[in-house]
ROVONU-173075 format. One line per field, with one value per residue (C-alpha): x, y, z. Coordinates in Angstrom, 3 decimals, decimal comma, always signed. Example, Ala and Ser with C-alpha at 12.3 -4.5 7.8 and 13.67 -1.06 7.14 Angstrom:
<pts>
xx	(+12,300_+13,670)
yy	(-4,500_-1,060)
zz	(+7,800_+7,140)
</pts>
This chain:
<pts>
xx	(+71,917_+73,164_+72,301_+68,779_+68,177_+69,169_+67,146_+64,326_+64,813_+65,411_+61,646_+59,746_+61,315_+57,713_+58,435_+59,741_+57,190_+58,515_+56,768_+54,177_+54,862_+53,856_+52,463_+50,311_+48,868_+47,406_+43,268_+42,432_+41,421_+38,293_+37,909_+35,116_+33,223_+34,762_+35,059_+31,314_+31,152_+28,822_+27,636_+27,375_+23,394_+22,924_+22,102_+19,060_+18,391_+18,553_+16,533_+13,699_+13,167_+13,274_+10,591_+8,474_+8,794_+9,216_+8,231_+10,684_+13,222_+12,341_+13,202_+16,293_+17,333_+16,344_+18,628_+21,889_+21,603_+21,591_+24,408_+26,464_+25,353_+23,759_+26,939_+25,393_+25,111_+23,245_+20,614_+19,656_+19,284_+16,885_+14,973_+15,021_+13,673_+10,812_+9,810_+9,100_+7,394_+5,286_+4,652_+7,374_+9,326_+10,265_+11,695_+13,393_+15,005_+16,367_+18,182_+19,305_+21,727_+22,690_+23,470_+25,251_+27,375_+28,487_+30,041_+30,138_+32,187_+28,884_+26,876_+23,948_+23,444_+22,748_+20,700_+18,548_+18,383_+17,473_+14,399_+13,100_+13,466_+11,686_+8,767_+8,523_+8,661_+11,298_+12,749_+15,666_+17,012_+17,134_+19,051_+21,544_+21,913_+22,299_+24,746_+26,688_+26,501_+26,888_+30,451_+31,266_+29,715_+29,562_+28,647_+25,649_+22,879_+20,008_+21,867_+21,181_+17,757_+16,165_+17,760_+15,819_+12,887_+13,104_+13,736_+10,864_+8,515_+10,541_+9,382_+12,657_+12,067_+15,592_+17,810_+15,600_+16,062_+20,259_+20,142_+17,881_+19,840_+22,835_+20,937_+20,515_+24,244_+25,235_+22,251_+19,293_+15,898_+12,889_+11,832_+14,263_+12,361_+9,380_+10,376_+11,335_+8,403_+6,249_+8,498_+7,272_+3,791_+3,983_+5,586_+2,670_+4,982_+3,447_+6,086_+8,939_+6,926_+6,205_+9,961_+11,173_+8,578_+9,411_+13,044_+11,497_+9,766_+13,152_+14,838_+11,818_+9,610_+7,902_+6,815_+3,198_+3,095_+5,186_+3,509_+0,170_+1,130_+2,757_-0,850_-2,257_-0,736_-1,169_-4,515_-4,520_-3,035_-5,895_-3,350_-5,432_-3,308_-0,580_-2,549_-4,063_-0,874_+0,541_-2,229_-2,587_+0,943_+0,269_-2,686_-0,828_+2,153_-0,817_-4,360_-6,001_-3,918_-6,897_-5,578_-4,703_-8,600_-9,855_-7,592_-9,227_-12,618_-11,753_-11,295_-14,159_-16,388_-14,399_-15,775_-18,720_-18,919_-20,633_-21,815_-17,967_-16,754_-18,953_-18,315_-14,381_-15,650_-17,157_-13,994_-12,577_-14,682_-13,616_-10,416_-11,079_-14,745_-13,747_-12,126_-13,196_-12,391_-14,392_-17,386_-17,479_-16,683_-19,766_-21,901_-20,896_-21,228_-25,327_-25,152_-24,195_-26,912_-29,108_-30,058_-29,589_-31,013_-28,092_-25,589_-26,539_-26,273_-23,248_-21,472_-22,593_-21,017_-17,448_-18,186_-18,678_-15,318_-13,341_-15,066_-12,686_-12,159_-13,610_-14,082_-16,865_-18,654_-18,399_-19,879_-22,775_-23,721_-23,813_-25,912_-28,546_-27,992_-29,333_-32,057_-33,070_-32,401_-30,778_-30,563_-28,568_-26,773_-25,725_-24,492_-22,209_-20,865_-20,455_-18,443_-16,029_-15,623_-13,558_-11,222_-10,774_-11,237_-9,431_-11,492_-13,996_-16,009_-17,383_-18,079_-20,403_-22,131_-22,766_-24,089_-26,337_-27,912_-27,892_-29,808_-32,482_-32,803_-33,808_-30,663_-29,153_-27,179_-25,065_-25,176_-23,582_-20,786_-20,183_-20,049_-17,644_-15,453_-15,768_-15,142_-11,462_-10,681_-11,470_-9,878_-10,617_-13,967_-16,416_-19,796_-18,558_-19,548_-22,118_-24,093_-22,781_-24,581_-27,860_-27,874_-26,961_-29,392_-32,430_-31,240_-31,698_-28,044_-27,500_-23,958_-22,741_-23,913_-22,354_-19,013_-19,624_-20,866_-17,932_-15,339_-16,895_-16,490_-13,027_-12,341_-14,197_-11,719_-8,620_-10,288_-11,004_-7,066_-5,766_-7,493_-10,557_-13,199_-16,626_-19,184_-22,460_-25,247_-27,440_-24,791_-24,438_-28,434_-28,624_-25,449_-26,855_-30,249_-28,602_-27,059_-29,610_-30,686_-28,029_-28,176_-24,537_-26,614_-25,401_-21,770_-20,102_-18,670_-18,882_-17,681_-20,167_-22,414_-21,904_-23,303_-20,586_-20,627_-17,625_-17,863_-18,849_-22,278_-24,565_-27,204_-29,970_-33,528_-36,529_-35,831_-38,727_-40,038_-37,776_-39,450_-37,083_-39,677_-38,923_-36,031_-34,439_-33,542_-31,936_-28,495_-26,530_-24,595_-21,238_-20,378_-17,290_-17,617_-14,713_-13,112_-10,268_-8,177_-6,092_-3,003_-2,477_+0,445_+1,196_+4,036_+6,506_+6,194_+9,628_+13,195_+14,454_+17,499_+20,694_+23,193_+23,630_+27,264_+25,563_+21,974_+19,218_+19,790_+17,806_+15,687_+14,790_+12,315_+8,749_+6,306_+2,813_+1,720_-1,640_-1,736_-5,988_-6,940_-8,372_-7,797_-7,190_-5,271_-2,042_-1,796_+1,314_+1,045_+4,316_+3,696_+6,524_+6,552)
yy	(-42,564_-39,561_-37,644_-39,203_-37,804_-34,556_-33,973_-35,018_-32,608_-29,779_-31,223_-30,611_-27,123_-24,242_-22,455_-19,258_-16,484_-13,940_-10,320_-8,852_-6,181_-3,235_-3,666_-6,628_-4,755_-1,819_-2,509_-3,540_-0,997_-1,478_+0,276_-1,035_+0,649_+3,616_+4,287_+2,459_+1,314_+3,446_+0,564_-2,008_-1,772_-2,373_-5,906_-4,862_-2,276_-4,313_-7,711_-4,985_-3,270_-6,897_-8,143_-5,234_-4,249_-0,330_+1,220_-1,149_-0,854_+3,585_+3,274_+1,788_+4,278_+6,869_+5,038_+4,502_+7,870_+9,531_+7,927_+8,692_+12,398_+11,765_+10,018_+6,431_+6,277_+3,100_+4,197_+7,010_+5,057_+2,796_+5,606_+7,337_+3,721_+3,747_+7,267_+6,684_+3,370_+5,482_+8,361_+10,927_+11,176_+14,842_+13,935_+10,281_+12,670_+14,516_+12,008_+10,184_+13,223_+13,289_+9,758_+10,837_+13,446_+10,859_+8,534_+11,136_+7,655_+5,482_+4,905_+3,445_+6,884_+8,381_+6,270_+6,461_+10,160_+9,776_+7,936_+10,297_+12,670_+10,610_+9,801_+13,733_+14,301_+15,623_+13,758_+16,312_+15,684_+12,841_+12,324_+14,512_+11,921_+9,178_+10,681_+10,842_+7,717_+6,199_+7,869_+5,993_+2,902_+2,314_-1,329_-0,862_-1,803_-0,368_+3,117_+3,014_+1,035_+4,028_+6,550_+5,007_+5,322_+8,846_+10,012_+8,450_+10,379_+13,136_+11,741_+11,321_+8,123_+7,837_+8,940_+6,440_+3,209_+4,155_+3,691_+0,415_-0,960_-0,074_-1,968_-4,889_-4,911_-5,067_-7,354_-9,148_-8,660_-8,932_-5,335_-3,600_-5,567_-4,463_-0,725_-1,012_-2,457_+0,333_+2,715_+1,486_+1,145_+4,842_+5,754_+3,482_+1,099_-2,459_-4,352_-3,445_-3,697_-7,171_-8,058_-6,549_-9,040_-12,103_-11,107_-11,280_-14,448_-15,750_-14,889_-15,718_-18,327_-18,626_-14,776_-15,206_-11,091_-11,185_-13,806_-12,026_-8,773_-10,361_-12,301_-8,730_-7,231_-10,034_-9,676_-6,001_-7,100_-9,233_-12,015_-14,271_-17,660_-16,587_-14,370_-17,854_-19,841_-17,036_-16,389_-19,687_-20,275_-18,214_-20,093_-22,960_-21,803_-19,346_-20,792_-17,981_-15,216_-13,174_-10,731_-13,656_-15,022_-11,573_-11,488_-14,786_-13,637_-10,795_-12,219_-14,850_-11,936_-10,491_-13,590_-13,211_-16,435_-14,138_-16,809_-18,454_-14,941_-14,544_-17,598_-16,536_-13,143_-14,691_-16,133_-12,671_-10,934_-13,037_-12,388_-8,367_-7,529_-3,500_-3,924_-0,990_-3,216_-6,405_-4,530_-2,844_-6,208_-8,091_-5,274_-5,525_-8,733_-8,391_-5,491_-8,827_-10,483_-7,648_-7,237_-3,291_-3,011_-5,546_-3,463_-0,429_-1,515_-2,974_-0,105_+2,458_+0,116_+0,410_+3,956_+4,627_+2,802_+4,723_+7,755_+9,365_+6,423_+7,321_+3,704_+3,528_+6,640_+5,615_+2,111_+3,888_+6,146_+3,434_+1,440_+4,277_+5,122_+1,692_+2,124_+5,749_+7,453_+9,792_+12,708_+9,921_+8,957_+12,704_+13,223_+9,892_+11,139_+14,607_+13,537_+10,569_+13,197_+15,414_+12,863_+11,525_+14,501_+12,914_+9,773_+10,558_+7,761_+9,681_+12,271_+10,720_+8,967_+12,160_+13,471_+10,951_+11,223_+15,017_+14,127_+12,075_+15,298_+17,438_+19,319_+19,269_+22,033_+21,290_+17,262_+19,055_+20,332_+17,470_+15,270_+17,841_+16,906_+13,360_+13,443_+15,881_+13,312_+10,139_+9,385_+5,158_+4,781_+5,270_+4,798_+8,692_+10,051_+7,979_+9,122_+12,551_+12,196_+10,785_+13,814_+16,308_+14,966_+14,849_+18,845_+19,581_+19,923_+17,233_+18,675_+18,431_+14,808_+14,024_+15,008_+12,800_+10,063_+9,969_+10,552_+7,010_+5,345_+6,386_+4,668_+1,594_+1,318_+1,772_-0,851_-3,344_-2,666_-3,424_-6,277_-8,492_-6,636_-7,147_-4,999_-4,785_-5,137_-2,091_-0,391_-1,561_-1,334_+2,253_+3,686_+1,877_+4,137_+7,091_+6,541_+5,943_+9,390_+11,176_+9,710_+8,016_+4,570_+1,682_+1,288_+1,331_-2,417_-4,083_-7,055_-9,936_-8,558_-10,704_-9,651_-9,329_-11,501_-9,723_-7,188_-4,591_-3,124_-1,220_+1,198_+0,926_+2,446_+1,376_+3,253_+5,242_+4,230_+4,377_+6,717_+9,906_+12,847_+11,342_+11,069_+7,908_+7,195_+7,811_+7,593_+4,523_+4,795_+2,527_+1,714_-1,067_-2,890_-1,759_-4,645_-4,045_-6,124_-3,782_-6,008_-4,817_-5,998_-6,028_-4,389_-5,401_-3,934_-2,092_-2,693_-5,655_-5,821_-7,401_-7,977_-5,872_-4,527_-3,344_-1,673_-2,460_-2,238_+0,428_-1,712_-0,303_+1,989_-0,714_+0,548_-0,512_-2,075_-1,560_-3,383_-3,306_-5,680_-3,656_-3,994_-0,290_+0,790_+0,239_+2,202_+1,813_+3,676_+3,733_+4,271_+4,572_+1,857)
zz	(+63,808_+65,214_+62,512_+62,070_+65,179_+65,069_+61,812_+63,482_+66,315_+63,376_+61,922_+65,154_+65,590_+65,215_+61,695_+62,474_+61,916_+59,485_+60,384_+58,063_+55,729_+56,114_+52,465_+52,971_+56,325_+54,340_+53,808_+49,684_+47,575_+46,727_+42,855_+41,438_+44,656_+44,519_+40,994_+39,281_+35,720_+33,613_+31,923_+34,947_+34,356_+30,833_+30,973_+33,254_+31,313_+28,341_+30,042_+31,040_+27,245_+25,551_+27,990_+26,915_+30,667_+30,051_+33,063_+35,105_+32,417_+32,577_+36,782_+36,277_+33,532_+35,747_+38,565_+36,375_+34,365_+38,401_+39,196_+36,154_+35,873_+32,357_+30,775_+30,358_+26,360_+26,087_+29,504_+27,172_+23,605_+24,896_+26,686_+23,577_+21,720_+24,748_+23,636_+20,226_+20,592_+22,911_+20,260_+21,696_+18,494_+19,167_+22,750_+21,228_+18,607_+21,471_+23,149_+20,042_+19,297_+22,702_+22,518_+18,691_+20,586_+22,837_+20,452_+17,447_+15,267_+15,974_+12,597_+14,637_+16,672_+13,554_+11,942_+14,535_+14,490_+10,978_+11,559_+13,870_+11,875_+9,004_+11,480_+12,029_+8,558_+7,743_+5,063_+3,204_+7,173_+7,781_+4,230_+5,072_+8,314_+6,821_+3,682_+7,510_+8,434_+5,154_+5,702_+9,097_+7,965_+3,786_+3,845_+5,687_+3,771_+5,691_+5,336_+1,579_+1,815_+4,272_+1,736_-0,881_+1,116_+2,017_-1,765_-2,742_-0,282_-1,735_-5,383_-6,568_-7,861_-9,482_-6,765_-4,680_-7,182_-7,549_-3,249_-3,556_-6,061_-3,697_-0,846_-2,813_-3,925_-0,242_+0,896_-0,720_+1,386_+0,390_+1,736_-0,817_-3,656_-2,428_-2,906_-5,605_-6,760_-5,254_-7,064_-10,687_-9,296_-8,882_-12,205_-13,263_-15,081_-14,443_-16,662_-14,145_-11,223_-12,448_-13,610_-9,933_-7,837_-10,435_-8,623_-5,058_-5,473_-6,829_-3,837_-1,344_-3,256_+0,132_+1,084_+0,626_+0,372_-2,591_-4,129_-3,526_-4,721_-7,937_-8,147_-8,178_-10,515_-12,930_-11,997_-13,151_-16,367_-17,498_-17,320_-14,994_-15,574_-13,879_-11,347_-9,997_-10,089_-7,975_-5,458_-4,942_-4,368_-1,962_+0,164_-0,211_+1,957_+3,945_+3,580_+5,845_+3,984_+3,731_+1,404_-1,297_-0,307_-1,685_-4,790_-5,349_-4,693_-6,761_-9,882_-9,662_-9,430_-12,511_-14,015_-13,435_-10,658_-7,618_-5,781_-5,321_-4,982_-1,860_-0,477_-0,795_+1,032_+3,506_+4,500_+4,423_+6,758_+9,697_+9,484_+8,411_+9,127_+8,645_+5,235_+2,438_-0,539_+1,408_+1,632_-1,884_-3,547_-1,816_-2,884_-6,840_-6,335_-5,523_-8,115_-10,357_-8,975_-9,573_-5,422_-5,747_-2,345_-1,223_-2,753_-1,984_+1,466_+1,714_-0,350_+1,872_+4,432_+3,033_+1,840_+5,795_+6,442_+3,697_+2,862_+0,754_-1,856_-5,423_-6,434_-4,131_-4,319_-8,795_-8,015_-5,514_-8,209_-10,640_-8,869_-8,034_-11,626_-12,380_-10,324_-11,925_-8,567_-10,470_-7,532_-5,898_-8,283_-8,941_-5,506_-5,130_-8,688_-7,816_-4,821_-6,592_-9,548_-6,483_-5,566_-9,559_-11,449_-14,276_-14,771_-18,180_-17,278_-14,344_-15,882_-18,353_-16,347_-14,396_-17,631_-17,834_-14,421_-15,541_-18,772_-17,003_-14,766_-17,303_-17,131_-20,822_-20,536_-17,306_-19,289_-22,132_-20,182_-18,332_-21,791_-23,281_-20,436_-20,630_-24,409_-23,537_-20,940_-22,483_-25,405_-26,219_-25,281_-27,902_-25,770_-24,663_-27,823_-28,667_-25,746_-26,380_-30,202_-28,809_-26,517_-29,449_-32,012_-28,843_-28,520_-32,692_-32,506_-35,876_-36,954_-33,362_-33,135_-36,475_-35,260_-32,155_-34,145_-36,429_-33,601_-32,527_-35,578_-34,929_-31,623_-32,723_-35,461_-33,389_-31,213_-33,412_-34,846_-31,338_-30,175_-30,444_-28,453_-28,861_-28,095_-26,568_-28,312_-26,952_-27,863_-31,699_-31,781_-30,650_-33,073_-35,887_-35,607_-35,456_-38,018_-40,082_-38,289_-39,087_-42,716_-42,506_-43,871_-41,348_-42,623_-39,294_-39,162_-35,693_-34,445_-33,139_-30,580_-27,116_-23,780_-21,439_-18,539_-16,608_-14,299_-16,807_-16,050_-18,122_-17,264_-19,691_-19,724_-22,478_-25,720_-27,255_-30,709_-33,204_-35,751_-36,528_-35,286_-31,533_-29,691_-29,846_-26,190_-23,550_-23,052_-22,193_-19,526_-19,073_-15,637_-14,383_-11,348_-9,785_-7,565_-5,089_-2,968_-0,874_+1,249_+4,858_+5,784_+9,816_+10,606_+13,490_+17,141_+17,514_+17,411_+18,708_+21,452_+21,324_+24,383_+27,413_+25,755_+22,274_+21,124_+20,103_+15,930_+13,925_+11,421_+7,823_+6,946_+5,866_+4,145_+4,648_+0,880_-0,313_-3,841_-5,447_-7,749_-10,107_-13,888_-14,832_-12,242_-9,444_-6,570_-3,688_-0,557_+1,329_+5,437_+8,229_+10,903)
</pts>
């Protein structure tokens, strides 16, 4: 009991205070005051640019670069972004190798200097760049994709397919198919172009651009079976892809349907009421119909909206040709003759609008270019002979005529064309003219129905002391379906602690539906 006791006395005893020491009585060190975090505003910085919210996001760059006396690496790449979405590429370029002499080890600095310097053109650059940051970072398959792109402004189409190839090795997307792609469309190889987007649509059976474009150049081909699986393919997964509605529309009208063509067009021209190719497809499609007025109208339209494209300007002088305006038809001639000066075609029907303005010897030379230029189409020559033998010049037509008979043969040889019959009607009288007799074999005469037009006028009477007509004049109703693709609105961001990636150079496709010829045009973002 005793003891009970006296433990409870020792319980109720105070605790004996032990003095402080002299340690714990100093104030806290406060370091993150004293010494700030150069980064400890990213995540604003970074919440701003994502939200599109650059002038807020440009204050508090201005705040946090202040306080760090310029040394806040990611404060200045996203400025830099700001200034080139906002068209300062020469000032973003500036801070980009400020941010690369920062961190001199970080790939993504220099791939962003590289695309400035792409943007300002300067393309043996911004290789050299990238050959840099290939070295930091060799499994980066943008590095080689952009690399690509930039040798193929540089038109060194191999160098450019060895990098895509690369890029494809490291990473399948659908981009680096489509350069490649463009790169046979600009060698003019349509086969490989074709074999490359049969890839694509392999990888991506779904991207309705690839499966339009591949549509296309079927189209171009003549190989219209598999041009309408593919572009419809292509409504199915996007049924207001407008540029699959004009491929459509395009090769109705090839076929002659103008009515469903225009219905397809009218579709169209809500979605792009300013397209070139809409507007010159509606107004060979009232050429079809024969409304020249129409036409005229509506190519003058898309000749307003792209004034520098030769297929319109040709079909504007066709049509005026058709209509024996032939002053008019000179001048839209003249002018698509500037921008295609290697196009026969053009140049004979110049000759006729020439001929029919009592001009022969100015015709002449413009048929003696047609005939250098044009080597497969015999109507060249046979115009050229009518013109000759009209002149007294009989040996000169001769030749002509028999460099026809020449390219009708090879024609019939490679494949099963049949030919107009104005055409067979007019060669076989002068050739009874000339005295060759009517040996010339020709196949089956058939009026075609596609979008081949022919300018005709009323022959004179067929006795051999008058001339025996005027010239006939060729002309093809030149459809095109150019593709323009949207492109995205700037580099996306990632978290506050990394930056915003640098995406691939995209071109900006423009595939025509036209059956003689592919063009690519490759655009920055």
């Amino acid at each position: 009991m005793t003891k009970l006791r006296s433990f409870r006395r020792h319980c109720l005893l105070p605790r004996t205070q032990f003095p402080a020491s002299a340690e714990s009585q100093k104030p806290r060190l406060k370091k993150a005051q004293e010494f700030p975090i150069l980064e400890k505003q990213n995540w604003l910085i970074h919440l701003h640019y994502i939200r599109k919210d650059y002038e807020a996001c440009k204050a508090v760059i201005k705040e946090q670069l202040q306080e760090t006396q310029g040394l806040c690496e990611y404060a200045i790449y996203v400025q830099a972004l700001i200034f080139r979405l906002e068209g300062n590429i020469q000032e973003s370029l500036e801070l980009f190798q400020t941010c690369a002499v920062l961190s001199p080890q970080c790939a993504d600095n220099l791939k962003q200097v590289a695309r400035s310097l792409f943007l300002l053109g300067k393309h043996k650059a911004a290789i050299e760049v990238y050959n840099e940051a290939a070295k930091l970072n060799q499994t980066d398959w943008e590095i080689c994709h952009n690399l690509g792109v930039c040798y193929i402004y540089l038109k060194q189409f191999k160098k450019a397919q060895e990098q895509l190839h690369n890029a494809l090795h490291l990473n399948r997307h659908d981009l680096t198919y489509i350069m490649l792609g463009k790169i046979h469309l600009l060698e003019g190889d349509l086969d490989k172009a074709i074999e490359i987007y049969k890839k694509a649509v392999e990888f991506s059976p779904e991207n309705t651009e690839l499966l339009t474009t591949l549509g296309l150049l079927y189209l171009q081909l003549g190989i219209y079976q598999k041009a309408f699986e593919h572009l419809g393919n292509a409504l199915t997964y996007d049924p207001t892809n407008y540029k699959a509605i004009l491929a459509a529309g395009s090769m109705m009208q090839t076929h002659g349907d103008f009515d469903v063509a225009l219905t397809k067009y009218r579709v169209v021209a809500c979605a792009v009421p300013e397209s070139p190719p809409l507007w010159n497809n509606i107004g060979m499609c009232f050429f079809g119909k024969k409304k020249y007025v129409a036409a005229i109208s509506c190519l003058k339209r898309a000749n307003y909206l792209a004034p520098f494209d030769w297929k319109i300007l040709y079909n504007l002088g066709l049509v005026h040709l058709t209509m024996q305006q032939y002053a008019s038809a000179f001048h839209f001639l003249s002018a698509a003759i500037n921008f295609q000066p290697k196009m026969g075609e053009l140049y004979m029907l110049l000759a006729v609008a020439l001929t029919n303005l009592e001009d022969p010897e100015n015709a002449k030379r413009a048929y003696a270019e047609a005939v250098r230029l044009d080597k497969c189409n015999p109507l060249v020559n046979l115009n050229y002979a009518v013109l000759l033998y009209n002149q007294g010049e009989k040996q000169g037509a001769l030749a002509q005529y028999q460099e026809m008979e020449k390219k009708v043969h090879l024609l019939q040889d490679s494949s099963s064309l049949e030919f107009d019959a104005e055409m067979v009607d007019m060669a076989q009288k002068l050739g009874a003219a000339l005295q060759v007799g009517e040996a010339l074999v020709w196949t089956k005469p058939v009026k075609d129905t596609k979008s081949k037009h022919r300018t005709t006028s009323t022959s004179k009477a067929a006795s051999l002391q008058q001339p025996l007509g005027s010239n006939q004049a060729l002309g093809q109703a030149m459809s095109s379906a150019a593709a323009y693709g949207k492109l995205p609105s700037g580099a996306g961001g990632t978290s506050h602690l990394t930056k915003p990636p640098s995406l691939p150079l995209e071109p900006q496709p423009t595939v025509e539906a036209h059956p003689n010829e592919a063009s690519a045009q490759i655009r920055e973002k």
